[in-house]
N, C-alpha and C positions, 0 to 999 in steps of 0.2 A: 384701792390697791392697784397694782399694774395691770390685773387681767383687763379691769375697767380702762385704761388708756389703750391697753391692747385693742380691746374689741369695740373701740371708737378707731380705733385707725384700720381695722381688718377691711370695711366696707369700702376702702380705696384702693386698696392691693389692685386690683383690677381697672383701675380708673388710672392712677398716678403713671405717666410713664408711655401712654397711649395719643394716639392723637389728639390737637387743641381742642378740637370740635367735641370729640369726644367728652373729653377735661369738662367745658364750657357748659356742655347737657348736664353733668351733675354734679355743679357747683351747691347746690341744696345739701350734695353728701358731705363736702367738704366743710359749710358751714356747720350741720350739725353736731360735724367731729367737733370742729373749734368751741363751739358752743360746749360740748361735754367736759376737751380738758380742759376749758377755762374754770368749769367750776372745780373740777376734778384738782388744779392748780392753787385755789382759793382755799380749799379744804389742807392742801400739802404744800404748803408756804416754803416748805424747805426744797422745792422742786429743782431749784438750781445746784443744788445739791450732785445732782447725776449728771451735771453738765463739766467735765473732768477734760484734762489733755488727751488722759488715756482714753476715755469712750469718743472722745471726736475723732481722734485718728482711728479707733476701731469701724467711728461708723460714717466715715468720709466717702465711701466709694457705695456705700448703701439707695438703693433705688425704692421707693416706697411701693412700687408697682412691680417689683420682681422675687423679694428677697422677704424672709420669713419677717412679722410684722412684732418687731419689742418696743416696750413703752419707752426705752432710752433713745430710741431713735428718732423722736419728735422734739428731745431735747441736745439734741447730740449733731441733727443734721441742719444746717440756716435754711438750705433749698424744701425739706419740709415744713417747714416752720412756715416760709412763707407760703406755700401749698395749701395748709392747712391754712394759715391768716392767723397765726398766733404773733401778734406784733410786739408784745413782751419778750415773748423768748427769744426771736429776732435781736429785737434792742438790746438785752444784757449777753446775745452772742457777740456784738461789734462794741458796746461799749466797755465790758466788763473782759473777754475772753480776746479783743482781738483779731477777731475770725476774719481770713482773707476770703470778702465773699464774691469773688472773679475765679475762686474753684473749683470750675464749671461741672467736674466730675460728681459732681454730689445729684446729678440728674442729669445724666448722660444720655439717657437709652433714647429721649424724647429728640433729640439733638437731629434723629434722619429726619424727620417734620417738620424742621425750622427751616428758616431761612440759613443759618447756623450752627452752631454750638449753645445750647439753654445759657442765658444768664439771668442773676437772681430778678431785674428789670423785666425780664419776656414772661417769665413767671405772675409775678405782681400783675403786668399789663393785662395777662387773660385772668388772675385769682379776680381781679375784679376792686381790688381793696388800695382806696388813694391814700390813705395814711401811711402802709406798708410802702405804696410804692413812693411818697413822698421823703419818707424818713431814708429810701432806700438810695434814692436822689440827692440826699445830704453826705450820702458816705463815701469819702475818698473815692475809692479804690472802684466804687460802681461808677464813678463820676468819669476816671480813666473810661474804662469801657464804654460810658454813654459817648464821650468826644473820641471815639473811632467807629462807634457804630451806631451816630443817630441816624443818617438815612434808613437803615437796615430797622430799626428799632423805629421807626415812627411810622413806616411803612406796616412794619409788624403788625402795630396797635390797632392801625386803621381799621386790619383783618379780622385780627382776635379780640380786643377789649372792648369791654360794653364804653357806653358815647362818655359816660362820666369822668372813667379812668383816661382815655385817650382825649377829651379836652384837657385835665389837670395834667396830664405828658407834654401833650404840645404847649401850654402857657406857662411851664414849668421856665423859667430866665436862663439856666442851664441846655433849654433844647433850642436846636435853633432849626426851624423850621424850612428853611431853605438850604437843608444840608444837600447835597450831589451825591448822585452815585458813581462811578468811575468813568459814563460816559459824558457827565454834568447836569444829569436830570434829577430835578427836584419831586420830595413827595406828594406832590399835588399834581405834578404832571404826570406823573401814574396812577392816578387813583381817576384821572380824568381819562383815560382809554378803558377801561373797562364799562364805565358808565355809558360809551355811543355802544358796547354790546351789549350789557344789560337792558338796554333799551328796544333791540333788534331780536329778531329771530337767533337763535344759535345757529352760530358757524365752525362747524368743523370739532375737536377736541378741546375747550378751555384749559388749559394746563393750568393757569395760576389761579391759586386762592381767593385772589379778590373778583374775579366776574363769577363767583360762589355769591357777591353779598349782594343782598336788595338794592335797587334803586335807591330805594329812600335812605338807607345807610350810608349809601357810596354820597351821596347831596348833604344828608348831614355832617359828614366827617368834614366834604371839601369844602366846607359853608364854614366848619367849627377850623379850620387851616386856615384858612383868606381871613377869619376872623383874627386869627392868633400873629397874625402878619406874613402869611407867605403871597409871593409875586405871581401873578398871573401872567408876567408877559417872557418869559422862559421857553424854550423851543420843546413841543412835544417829542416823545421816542416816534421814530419810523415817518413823521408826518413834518413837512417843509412847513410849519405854522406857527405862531404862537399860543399858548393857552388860554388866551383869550379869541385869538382869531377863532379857534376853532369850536369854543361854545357858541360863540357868534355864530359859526356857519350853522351848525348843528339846530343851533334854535333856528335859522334860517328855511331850513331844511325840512323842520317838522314845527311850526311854530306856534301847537298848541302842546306842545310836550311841556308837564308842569317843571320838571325836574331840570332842563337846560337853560328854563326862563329862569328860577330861582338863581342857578348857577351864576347868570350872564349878569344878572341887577347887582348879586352880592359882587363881581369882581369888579363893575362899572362903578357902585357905591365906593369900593375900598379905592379904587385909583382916583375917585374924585377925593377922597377926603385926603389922601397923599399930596396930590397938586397944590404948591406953596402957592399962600393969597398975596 
């Protein structure tokens, strides 16, 4: 019955809506919701049933983290659907209904924590789920979005997504890995200044999110980039160098540090194997 879809979505109210980090710690609750309506779906075949013009437009502007929790709302809303990781309901919302899902308003409140405005992409990237976010990658209308805000969105990932979803982002044919941000900096040349701080003592207030992630994070992301085809030799922000010069100096500098040695061999490998024979 509905209470049962009910009180698998209740244990989110307080999650959905909060910050990523937050989000990320109890993706276990999130699965086990999915896990309940899926069978809970299996049992009530007729579930597309409650997925109407009338209850989308009622439950378009609904937040799963603010607003009382109804069992139509996990079929009514895309941005919970992929929240939860229900990739059926998802699929017969764009292939069957339609659904413009660049309607950012369907998970608004989370939007002061972004780098942005939530799109269903930044969702997927921290749910953690490459199916969802791959099918998500096939659709029009997400497709607009990704080609005005890959920089913004692969930077994203780097932050929020565990390593599996943000390889399957960046090899995605659609991203293009050397996108700019407005002053021409690529994501690999930011992901590379937080790592000579993560490496140091803290200095002063870190403002952004990524000198939050481990060492070893920040080396696997840049390791799974240079993999994926981004350029090393692009001008860092604030620093007169290349991205390459400056792992060079850096491992220079401290040159039993494991994390700058890795660095330096992966982008020396990738530019030898560039170099036409």
């Amino acid at each position: 019955n509905e209470q049962y879809v009910e009180a698998s979505l209740r244990p989110l109210r307080h999650i959905s809506g909060l910050d990523w980090s937050v989000y990320r710690r109890n993706l276990h609750l999130f699965d086990r919701c999915r896990d309940n309506i899926s069978a809970w779906m299996r049992v009530n075949t007729d579930w597309q049933a409650r997925c109407t013009d009338e209850n989308m437009k009622r439950y378009l502007g609904w937040d799963l983290g603010l607003l009382r929790v109804e069992a139509n709302l996990v079929f009514n809303n895309p941005a919970v659907a992929v929240e939860v990781g229900l990739l059926e309901v998802l699929r017969f919302h764009v292939e069957e209904k339609r659904a413009d899902l660049n309607r950012r308003v369907w998970n608004s409140v989370r939007s002061v924590h972004s780098y942005g405005n939530d799109s269903l992409i930044e969702i997927a990237l921290v749910r953690g789920d490459v199916n969802i976010l791959e099918f998500l990658l096939s659709v029009n209308t997400c497709i607009h979005d990704l080609q005005r805000n890959t920089f913004a969105l692969i930077r994203f990932a780097s932050v929020h997504s565990n390593e599996e979803c943000f390889e399957a982002f960046i090899r995605h044919p659609r991203v293009n890995v050397n996108a700019v941000d407005n002053d021409g900096y690529t994501p690999l040349s930011h992901l590379l200044q937080p790592l000579s701080f993560s490496i140091m003592p803290p200095v002063g207030v870190m403002l952004s999110h990524m000198f939050a992630l481990p060492s070893e994070c920040l080396v696997r992301r840049i390791l799974l980039l240079l993999e994926a085809g981004a350029t090393s030799h692009g001008l860092l922000p604030l620093r007169d160098c290349t991205m390459i010069e400056f792992a060079r100096s850096s491992l220079e500098q401290d040159p039993s540090n494991v994390h700058w040695r890795s660095v330096v061999q992966k982008m020396e490998e990738v530019i030898d194997s560039r170099v036409p024979e």
